[in-house]
C-alpha positions as CSV (number, residue, x, y, z in Angstrom):
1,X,0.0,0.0,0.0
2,X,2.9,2.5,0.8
3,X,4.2,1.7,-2.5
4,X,1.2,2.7,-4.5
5,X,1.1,5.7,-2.3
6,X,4.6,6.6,-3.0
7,X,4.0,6.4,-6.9
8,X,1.0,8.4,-6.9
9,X,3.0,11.0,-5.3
10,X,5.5,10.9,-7.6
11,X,3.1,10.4,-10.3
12,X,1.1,14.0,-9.0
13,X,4.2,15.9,-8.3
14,X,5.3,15.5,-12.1
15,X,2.1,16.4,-13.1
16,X,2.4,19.5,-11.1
17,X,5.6,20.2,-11.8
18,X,4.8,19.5,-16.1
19,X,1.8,21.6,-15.8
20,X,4.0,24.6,-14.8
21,X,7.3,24.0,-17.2
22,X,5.4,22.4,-20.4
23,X,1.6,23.8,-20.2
24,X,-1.3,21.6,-20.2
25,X,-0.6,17.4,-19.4
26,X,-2.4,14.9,-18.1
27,X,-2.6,11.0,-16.9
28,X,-4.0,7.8,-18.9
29,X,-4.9,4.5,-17.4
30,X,-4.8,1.6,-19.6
31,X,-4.8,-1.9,-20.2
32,X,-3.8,-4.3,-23.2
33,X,-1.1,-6.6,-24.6
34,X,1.8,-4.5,-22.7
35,X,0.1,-5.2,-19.5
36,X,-1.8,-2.7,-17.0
37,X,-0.2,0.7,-18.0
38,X,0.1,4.2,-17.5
39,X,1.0,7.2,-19.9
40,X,2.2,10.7,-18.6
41,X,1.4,13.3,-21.3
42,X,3.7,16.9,-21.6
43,X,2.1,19.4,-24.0
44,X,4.7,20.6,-26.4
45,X,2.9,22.6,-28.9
46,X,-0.7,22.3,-30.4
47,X,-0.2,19.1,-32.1
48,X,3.2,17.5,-30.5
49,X,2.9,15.5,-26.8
50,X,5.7,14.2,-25.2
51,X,4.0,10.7,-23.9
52,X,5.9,8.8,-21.0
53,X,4.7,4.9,-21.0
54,X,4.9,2.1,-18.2
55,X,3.5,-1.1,-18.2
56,X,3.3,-4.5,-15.9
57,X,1.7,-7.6,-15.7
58,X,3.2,-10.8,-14.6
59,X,0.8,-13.9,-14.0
60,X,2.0,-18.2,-13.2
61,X,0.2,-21.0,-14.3
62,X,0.9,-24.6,-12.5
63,X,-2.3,-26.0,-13.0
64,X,-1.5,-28.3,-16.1
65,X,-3.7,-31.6,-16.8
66,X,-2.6,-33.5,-19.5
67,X,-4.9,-35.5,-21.1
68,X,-5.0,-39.1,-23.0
69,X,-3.0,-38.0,-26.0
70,X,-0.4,-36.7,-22.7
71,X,0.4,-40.0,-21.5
72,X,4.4,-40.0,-22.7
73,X,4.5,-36.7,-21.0
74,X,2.9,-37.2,-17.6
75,X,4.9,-40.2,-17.2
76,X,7.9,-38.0,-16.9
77,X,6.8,-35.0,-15.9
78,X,5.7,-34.4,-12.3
79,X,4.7,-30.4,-12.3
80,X,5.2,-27.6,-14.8
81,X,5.2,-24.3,-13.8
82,X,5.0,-21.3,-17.0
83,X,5.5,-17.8,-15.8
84,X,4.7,-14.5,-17.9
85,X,6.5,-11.4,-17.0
86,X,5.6,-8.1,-18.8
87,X,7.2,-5.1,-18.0
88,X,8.3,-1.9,-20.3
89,X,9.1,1.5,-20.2
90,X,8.6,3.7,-23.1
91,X,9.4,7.5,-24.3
92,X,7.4,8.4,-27.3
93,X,6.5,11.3,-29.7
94,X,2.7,12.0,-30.4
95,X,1.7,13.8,-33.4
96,X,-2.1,15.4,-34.1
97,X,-1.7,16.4,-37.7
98,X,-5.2,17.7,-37.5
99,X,-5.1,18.7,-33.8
100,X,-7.7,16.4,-32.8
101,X,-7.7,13.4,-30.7
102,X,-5.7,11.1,-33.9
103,X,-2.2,10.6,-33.6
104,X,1.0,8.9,-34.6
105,X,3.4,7.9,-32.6
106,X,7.2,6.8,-32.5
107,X,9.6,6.3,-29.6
108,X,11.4,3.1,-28.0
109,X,10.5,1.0,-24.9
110,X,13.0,-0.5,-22.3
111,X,11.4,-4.1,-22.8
112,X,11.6,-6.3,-20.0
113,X,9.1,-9.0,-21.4
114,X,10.2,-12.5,-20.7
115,X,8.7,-15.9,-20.1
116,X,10.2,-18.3,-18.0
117,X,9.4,-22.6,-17.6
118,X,10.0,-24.9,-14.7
119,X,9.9,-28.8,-15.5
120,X,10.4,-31.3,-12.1
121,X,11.0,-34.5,-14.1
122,X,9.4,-37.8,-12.6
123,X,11.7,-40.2,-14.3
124,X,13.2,-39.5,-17.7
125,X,12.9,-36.6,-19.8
126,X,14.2,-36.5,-23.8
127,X,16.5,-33.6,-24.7
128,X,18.5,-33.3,-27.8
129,X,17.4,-36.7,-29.3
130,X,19.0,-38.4,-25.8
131,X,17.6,-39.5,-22.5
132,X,18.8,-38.0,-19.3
133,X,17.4,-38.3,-15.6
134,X,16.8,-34.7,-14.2
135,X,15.9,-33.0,-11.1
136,X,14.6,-30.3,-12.8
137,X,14.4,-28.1,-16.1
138,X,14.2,-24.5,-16.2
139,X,13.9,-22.8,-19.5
140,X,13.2,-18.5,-20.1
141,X,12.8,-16.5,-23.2
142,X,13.5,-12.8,-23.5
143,X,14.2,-9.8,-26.0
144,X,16.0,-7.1,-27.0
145,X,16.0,-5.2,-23.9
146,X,16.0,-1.5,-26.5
147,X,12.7,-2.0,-28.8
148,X,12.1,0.8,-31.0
149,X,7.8,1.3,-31.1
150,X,5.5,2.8,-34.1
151,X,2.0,3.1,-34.0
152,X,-1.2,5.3,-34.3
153,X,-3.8,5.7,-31.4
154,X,-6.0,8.2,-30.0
155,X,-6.6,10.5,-27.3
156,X,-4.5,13.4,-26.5
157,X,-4.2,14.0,-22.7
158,X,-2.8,17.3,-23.2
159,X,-5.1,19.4,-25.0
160,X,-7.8,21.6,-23.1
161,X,-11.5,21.0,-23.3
162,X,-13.1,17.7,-21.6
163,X,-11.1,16.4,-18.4
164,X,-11.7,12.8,-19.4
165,X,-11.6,11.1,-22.8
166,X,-11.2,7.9,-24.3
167,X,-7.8,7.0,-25.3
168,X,-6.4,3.8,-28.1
169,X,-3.2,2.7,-29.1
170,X,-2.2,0.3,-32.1
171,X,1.6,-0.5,-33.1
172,X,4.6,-2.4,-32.7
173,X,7.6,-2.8,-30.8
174,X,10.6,-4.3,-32.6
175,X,11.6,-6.6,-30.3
176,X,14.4,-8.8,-31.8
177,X,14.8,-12.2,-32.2
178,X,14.2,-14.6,-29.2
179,X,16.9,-15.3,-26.7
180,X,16.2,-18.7,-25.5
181,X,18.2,-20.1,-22.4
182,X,17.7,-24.1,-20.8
183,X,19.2,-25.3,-17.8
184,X,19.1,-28.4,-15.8
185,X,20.5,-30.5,-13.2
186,X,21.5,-34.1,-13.9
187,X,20.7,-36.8,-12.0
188,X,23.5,-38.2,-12.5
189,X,26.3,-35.9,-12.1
190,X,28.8,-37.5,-14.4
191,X,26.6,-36.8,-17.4
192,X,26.1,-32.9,-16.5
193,X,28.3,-32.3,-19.2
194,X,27.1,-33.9,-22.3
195,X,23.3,-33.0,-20.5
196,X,24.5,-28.9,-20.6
197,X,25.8,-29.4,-24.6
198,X,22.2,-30.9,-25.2
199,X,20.6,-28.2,-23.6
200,X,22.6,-25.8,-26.0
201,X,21.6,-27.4,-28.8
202,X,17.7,-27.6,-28.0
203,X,17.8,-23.6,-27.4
204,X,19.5,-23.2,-30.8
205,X,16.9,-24.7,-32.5
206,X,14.1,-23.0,-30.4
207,X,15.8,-20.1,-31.6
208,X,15.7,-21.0,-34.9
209,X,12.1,-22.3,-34.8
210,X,10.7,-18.6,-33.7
211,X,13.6,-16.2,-35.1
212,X,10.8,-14.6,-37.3
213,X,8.7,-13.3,-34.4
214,X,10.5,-10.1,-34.2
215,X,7.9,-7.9,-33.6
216,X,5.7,-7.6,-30.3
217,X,2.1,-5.9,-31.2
218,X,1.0,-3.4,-29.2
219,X,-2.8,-3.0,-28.6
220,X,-4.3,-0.9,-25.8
221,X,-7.7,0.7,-24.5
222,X,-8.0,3.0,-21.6
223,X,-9.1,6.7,-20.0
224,X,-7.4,10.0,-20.0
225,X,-7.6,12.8,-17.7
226,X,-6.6,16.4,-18.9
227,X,-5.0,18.5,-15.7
């Protein structure tokens, strides 16, 4: 609870403090594929916003039941445990060519999205085209951590008139290719070794397998208020 408190003072204090270097700014909540979000928007002129974007969401899922087609799987598998991490902060540029609520927008996001898997093997668990016994197998996925972003949306938090208004964003963030990393600890100790070079392998071809998905789309719906 302190902590919210603590951001929402820091949140109102740059408000304050925009409204008296930059003019008219204001604060949109939102929600969408970046997570739960909020934008701070500094009035440059009468159709150019300075937008400052953060966004979170992180959410586990251990509840897997495999079914008949499964069976291999639950054999050797005791629990699997998936965890989604989104975080991102973003500078970006809004342009109203026609001084209304459209816009287009460019800037880059410090992306921290990552995805993360814990395996606790049962018995034996195939990796590389070799069976090894395994305490457990923790896999994670992440990005470029600099993502340049384009898009359009609407809304504009800075201009006077109606306190609240609707606000939209669609784009992308160029994320890079996929880093994919795989560790595990063998059973048997003497086979950690060639078990780490199998684990190598497997991650090169995961990379290979989703090199193309370079590109992160950014969708997002929420509500501005005008200070």
């Amino acid at each position: 609870m302190k902590r919210i408190v603590c951001v929402c003072a820091i949140l109102l204090a740059l408000v304050m403090g925009a409204e008296a270097a930059w003019g008219d700014s204001g604060l949109s909540l939102k929600v969408g594929t970046p997570g739960i979000g909020m934008d701070l928007t500094l009035g440059l002129g009468e159709k150019v916003n300075v937008r400052l974007s953060g966004n979170y969401f992180s959410y586990t899922y251990d509840d897997y039941e495999f079914d008949e087609d499964d069976e291999d799987i639950d054999e050797v598998v005791d629990e699997i445990e998936v965890t989604l991490d989104l975080m991102s902060l973003g500078a970006l540029l809004d342009w109203h060519p026609w001084g209304g609520g459209f816009r287009l927008s460019a800037g880059a996001f410090y992306n921290g999205n990552e995805a993360s898997l814990t395996v606790t093997a049962g018995d034996t668990i195939e990796i590389d085209d070799e069976d090894y016994e395994v305490q457990s197998l923790d896999g994670q996925v992440n990005f470029d951590s600099f993502a340049p972003y384009a898009g359009i949306g609407w809304g504009n938090a800075a201009k006077e008139g109606s306190h609240w208004h609707f606000v939209f964003d669609l784009g992308v963030m160029l994320q890079g290719s996929a880093n994919v990393s795989l560790t595990a600890t063998a059973t048997d100790g003497s086979r950690q070794s060639q078990l780490n070079a199998a684990l190598a392998n497997e991650a090169d071809e995961l990379e290979d397998e989703v090199e193309d998905y370079t590109l992160y789309p950014v969708l997002t719906l929420g509500l501005g208020y005008t200070f």
